[in-house]
C-alpha positions as CSV (number, residue, x, y, z in Angstrom):
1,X,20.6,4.4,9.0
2,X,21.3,1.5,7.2
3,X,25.0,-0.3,6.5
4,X,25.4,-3.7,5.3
5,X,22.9,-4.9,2.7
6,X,24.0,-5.4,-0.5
7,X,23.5,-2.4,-2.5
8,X,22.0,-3.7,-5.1
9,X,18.4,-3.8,-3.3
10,X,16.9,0.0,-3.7
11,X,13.9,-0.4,-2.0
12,X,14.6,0.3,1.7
13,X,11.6,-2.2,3.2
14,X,13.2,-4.4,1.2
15,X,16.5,-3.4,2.8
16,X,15.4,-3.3,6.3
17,X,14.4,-7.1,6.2
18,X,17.8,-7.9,4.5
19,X,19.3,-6.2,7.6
20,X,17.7,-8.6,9.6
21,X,18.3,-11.7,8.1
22,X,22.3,-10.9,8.0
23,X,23.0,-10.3,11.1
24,X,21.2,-13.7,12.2
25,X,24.0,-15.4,9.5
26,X,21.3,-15.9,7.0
27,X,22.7,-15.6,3.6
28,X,21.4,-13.4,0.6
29,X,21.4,-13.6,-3.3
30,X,19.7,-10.8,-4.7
31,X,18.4,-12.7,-8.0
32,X,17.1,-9.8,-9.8
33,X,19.9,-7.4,-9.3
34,X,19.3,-6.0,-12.8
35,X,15.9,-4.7,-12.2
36,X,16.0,-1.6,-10.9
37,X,12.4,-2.1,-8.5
38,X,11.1,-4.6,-6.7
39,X,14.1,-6.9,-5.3
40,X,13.7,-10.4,-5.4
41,X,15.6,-12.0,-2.5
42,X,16.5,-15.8,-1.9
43,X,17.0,-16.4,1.9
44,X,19.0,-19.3,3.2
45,X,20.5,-20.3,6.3
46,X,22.0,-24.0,6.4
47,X,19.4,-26.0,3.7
48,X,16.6,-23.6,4.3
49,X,15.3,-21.5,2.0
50,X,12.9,-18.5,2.0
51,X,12.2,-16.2,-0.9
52,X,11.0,-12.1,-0.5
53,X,9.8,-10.3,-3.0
54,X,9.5,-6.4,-1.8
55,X,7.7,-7.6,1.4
56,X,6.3,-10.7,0.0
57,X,7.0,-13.8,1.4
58,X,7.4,-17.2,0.8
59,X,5.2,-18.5,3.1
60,X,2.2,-16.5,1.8
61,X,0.7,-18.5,-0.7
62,X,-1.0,-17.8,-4.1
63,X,-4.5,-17.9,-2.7
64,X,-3.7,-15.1,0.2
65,X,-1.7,-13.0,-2.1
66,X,-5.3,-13.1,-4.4
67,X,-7.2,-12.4,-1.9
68,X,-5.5,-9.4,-0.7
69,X,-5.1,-8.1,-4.2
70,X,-9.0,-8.0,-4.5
71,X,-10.5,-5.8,-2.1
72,X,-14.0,-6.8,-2.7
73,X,-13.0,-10.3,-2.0
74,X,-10.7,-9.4,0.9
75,X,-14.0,-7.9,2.3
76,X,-16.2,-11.3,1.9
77,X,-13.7,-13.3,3.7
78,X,-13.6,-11.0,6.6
79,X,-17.1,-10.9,6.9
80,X,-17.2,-14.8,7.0
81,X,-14.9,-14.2,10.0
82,X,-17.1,-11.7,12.0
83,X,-15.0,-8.7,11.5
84,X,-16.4,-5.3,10.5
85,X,-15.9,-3.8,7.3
86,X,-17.2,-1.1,5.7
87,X,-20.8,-1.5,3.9
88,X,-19.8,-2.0,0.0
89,X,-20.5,-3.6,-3.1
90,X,-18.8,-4.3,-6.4
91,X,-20.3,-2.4,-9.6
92,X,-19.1,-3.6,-13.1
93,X,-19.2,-0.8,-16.1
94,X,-23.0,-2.1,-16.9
95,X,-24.2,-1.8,-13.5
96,X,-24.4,1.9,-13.0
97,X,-27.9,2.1,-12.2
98,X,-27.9,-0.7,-9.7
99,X,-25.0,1.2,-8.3
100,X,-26.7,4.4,-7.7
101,X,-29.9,2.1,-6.2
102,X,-27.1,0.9,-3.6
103,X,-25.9,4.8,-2.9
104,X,-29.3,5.4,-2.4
105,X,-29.8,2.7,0.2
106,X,-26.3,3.0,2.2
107,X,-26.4,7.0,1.5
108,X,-23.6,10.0,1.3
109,X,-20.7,9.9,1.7
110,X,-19.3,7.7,0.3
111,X,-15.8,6.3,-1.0
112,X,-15.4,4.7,-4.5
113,X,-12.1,3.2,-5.7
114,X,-10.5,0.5,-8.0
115,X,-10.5,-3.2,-6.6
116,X,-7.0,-3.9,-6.7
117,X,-5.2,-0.7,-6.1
118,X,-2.4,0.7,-4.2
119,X,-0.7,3.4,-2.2
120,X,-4.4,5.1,-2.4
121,X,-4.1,5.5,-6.4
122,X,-7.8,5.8,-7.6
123,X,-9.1,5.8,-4.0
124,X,-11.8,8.9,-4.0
125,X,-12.9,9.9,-0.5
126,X,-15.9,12.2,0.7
127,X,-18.1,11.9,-2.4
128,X,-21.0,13.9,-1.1
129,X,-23.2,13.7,-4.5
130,X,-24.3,12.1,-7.8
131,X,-22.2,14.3,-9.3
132,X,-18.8,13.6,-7.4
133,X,-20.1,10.0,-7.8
134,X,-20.4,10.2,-11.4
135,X,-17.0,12.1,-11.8
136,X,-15.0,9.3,-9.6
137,X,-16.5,6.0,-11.2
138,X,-15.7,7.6,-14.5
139,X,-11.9,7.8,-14.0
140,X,-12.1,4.5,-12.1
141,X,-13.8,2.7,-15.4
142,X,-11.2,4.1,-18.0
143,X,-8.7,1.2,-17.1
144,X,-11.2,-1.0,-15.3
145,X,-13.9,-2.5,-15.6
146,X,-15.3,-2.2,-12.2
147,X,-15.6,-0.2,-9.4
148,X,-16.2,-0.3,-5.4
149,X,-18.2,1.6,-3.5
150,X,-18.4,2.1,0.2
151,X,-20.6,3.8,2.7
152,X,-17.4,6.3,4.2
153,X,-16.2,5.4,8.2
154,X,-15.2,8.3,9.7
155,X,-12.2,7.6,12.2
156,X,-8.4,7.8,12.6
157,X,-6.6,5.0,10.2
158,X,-3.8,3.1,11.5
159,X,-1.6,0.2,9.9
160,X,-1.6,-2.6,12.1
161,X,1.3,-5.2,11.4
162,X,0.5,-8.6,12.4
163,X,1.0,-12.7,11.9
164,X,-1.4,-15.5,12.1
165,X,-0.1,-15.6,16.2
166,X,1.2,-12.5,16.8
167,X,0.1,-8.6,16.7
168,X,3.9,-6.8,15.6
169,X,3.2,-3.3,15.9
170,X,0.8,-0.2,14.7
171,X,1.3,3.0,13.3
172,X,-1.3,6.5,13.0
173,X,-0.9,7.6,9.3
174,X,-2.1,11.0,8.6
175,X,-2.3,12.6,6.1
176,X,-0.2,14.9,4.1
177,X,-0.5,18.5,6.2
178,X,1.2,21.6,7.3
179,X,0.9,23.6,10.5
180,X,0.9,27.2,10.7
181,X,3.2,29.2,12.3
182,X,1.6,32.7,11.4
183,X,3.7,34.2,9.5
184,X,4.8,31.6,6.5
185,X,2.3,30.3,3.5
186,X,0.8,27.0,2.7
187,X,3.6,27.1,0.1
188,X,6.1,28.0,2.3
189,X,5.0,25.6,4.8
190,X,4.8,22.4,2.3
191,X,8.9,23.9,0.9
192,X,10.2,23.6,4.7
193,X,8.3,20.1,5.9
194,X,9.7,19.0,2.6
195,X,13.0,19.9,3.6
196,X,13.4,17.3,6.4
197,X,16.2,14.7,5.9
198,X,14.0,12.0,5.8
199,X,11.8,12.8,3.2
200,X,12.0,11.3,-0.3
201,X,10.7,11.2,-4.0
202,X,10.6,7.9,-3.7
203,X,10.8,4.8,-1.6
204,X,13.6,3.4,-3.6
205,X,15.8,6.5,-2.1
206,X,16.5,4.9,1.5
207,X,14.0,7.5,2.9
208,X,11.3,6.6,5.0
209,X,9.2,9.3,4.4
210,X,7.9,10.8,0.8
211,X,7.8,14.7,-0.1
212,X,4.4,16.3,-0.5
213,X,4.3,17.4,-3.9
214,X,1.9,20.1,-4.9
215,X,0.0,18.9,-7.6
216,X,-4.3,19.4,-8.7
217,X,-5.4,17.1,-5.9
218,X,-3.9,19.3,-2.9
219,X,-4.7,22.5,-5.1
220,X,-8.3,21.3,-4.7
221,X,-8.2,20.1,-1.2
222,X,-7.0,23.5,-0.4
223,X,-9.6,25.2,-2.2
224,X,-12.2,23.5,-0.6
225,X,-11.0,24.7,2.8
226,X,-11.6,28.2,1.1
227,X,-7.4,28.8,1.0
228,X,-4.7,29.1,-1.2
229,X,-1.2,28.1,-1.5
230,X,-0.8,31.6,-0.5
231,X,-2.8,31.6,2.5
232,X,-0.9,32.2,5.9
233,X,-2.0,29.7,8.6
234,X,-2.5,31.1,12.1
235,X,0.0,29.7,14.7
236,X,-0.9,26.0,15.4
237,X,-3.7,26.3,12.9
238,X,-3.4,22.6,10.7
239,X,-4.5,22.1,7.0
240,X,-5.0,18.4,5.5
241,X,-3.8,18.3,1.9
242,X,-4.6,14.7,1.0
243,X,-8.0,13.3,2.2
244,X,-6.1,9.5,2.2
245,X,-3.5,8.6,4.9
246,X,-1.0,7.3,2.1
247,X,2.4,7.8,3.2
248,X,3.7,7.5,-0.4
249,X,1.4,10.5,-0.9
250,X,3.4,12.8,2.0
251,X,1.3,11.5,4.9
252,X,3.2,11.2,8.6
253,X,3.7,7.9,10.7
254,X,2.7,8.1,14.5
255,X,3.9,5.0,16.4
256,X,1.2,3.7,18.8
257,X,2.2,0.6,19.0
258,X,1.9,0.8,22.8
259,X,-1.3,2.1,23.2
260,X,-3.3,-0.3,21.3
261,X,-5.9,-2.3,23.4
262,X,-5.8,-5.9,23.2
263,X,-8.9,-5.9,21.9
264,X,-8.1,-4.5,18.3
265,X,-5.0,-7.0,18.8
266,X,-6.7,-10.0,19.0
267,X,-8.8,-8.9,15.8
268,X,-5.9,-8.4,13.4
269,X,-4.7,-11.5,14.1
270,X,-8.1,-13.1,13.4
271,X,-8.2,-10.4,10.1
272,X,-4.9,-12.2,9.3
273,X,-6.4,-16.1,9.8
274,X,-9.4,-15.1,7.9
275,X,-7.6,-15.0,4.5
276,X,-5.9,-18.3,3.5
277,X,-2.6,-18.7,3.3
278,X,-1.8,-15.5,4.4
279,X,1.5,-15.6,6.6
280,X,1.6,-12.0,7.9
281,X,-0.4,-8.5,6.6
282,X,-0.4,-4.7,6.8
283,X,-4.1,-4.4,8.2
284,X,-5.3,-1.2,7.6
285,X,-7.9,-0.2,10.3
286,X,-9.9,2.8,11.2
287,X,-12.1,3.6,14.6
288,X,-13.9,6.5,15.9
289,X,-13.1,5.5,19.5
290,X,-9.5,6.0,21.1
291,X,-7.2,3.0,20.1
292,X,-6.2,2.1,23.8
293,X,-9.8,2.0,24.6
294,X,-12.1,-1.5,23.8
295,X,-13.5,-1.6,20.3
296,X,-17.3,-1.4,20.3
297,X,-19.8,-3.2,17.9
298,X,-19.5,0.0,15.4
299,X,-16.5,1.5,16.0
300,X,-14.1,0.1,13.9
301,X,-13.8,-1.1,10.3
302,X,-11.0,-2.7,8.6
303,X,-10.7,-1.4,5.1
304,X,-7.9,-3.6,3.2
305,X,-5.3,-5.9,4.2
306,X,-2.0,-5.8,2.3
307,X,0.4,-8.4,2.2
308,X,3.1,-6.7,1.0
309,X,3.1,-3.8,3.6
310,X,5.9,-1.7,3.8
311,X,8.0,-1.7,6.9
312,X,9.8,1.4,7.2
313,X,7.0,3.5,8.7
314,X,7.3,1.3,12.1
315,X,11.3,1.2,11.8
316,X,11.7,4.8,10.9
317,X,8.6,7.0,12.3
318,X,7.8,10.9,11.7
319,X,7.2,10.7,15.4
320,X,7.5,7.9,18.1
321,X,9.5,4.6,19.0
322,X,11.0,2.3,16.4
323,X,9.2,-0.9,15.8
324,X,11.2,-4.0,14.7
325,X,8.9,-5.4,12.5
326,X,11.2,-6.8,10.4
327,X,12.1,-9.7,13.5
328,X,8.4,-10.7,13.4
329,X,8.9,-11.0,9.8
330,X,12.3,-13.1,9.8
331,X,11.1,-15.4,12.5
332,X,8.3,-16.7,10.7
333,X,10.6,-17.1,7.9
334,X,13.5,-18.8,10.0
335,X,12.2,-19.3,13.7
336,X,15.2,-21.5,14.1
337,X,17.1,-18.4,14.2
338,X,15.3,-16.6,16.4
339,X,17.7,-14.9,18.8
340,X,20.7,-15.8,16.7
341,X,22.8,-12.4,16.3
342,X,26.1,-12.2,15.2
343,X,28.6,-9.8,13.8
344,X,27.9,-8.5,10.0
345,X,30.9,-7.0,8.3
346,X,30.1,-6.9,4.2
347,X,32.8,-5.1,2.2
């Protein structure tokens, strides 16, 4: 899958892009070769240098990496650029009843998480009541001191990768589920999808794909669909385990790259313009119409933009073509060697 960067770097988006820039001559010094996580890379080619850190680049500044860390203020800035988002407001530990006057207004369900999480930790979808409400925003304030709530969009989710000037590529992520076959369990059926080659404990294993591991959330999420882990699905019959799309969490990667309209193009490059200093982003976008058809008024929000998005799911797909997105990262990085491909042979 992957041969010549240095084997020092773990994490295989961060891998991917190193790929890239070698076999365009650019040269590589992994600074933080002693830290087992994210890799911190220094780029140069000639006298230019570029810096990566995981997916991070050097050309996002400070101001866009803040504003994609805060979700609530991601959300203002894309509203100041006339792009729908989902209806939501920031609660702080003493606001709780001005909270529940804002449920009341926007009404169930909805979704509550943290402001500045990641790879859908605290995210709680399909609250349906006060008490769900109360439940989520409890384990949300434990470690933070705010909270924020959204009226819940009910679509497909896709990650959209895209630059200030150019849409890259997009990717369905669904989440974590097994299909029936009629004769094996949920259990059985989570064992065997778990089995595939490309599947992982962790993204720092060269794996584009994470194992769905059976712990109280999909115990719950089964029970709510009135099953077990010992139920037997009916041939074709499909059970959702996760209610987020998080690959880290076992979802699967659909490329449909191809089929987006240019529509929903042209507004995540205007999602990436509308946050300063951002250079590229992982948009994360959800619609209730067909992607390759054009977007109406209400039929698409975008929930969060990331700009550290992680690139394997386009290079390395459960299903469909492999994206290069890691060329539409390098060429903002080095556009002087766009095109520039030679030879790599590292010992």
């Amino acid at each position: 899958m992957i041969k010549n960067a240095p084997k020092s770097i773990k994490a295989i988006s961060s891998i991917i892009l190193a790929e890239e820039a070698l076999k365009r001559g650019i040269k590589i010094n992994h600074i933080n070769r002693y830290q087992k996580r994210m890799a911190f890379l220094e780029l140069l080619y000639k006298k230019h240098f570029e810096y990566i850190a995981g997916q991070n680049v050097s050309q996002t500044s400070f101001t866009g990496n803040y504003a994609t860390s805060n979700k609530a203020l991601t959300k203002s800035l894309l509203l100041r650029a006339k792009i729908n988002i989902a209806k939501g407001k920031l609660f702080s530990k003493g606001d709780i009843d001005k909270a529940q006057n804002f449920i009341n207004k926007i009404g169930y369900p909805i979704v509550i998480k943290k402001k500045d999480g990641t790879h859908g930790d605290l995210v709680f979808v399909g609250i349906k009541n006060r008490k769900m409400c109360d439940k989520a925003a409890n384990c949300i304030l434990k470690e933070n001191d705010d909270v924020l709530i959204e009226k819940e969009f009910k679509g497909k989710e896709y990650r959209i990768i895209a630059t200030k000037n150019k849409f890259i590529a997009a990717t369905n992520r669904i989440p974590a589920n097994v299909i029936g076959d009629g004769i094996h369990t949920i259990r059985e059926l989570i064992k065997s999808k778990n089995n595939d080659i490309k599947r992982g404990n962790s993204f720092f294993e060269n794996k584009p794909l994470r194992k769905i591991k059976v712990n109280n959330i999909v115990k719950q999420n089964i029970r709510e669909q009135n099953m077990t882990l010992n139920t037997i699905l009916f041939e074709k019959e499909k059970i959702y385990l996760r209610k987020t799309s998080n690959l880290s969490t076992g979802g699967d990667s659909i490329d449909v790259t191809d089929q987006v309209h240019p529509e929903i193009r042209k507004i995540a490059i205007r999602a990436i313009r509308a946050i300063p200093g951002l250079a590229y982003a992982g948009i994360d976008l959800m619609t209730n119409n067909n992607i390759s058809k054009k977007p109406t008024k209400n039929s698409y929000i975008i929930i969060e933009i990331n700009a550290s998005p992680g690139i394997f799911m386009h290079h390395f797909p459960y299903q469909g073509k492999s994206r290069n997105v890691a060329k539409g990262i390098i060429d903002i990085l080095f556009p002087e060697t766009k095109g520039k491909y030679i030879d790599v042979k590292i010992k």
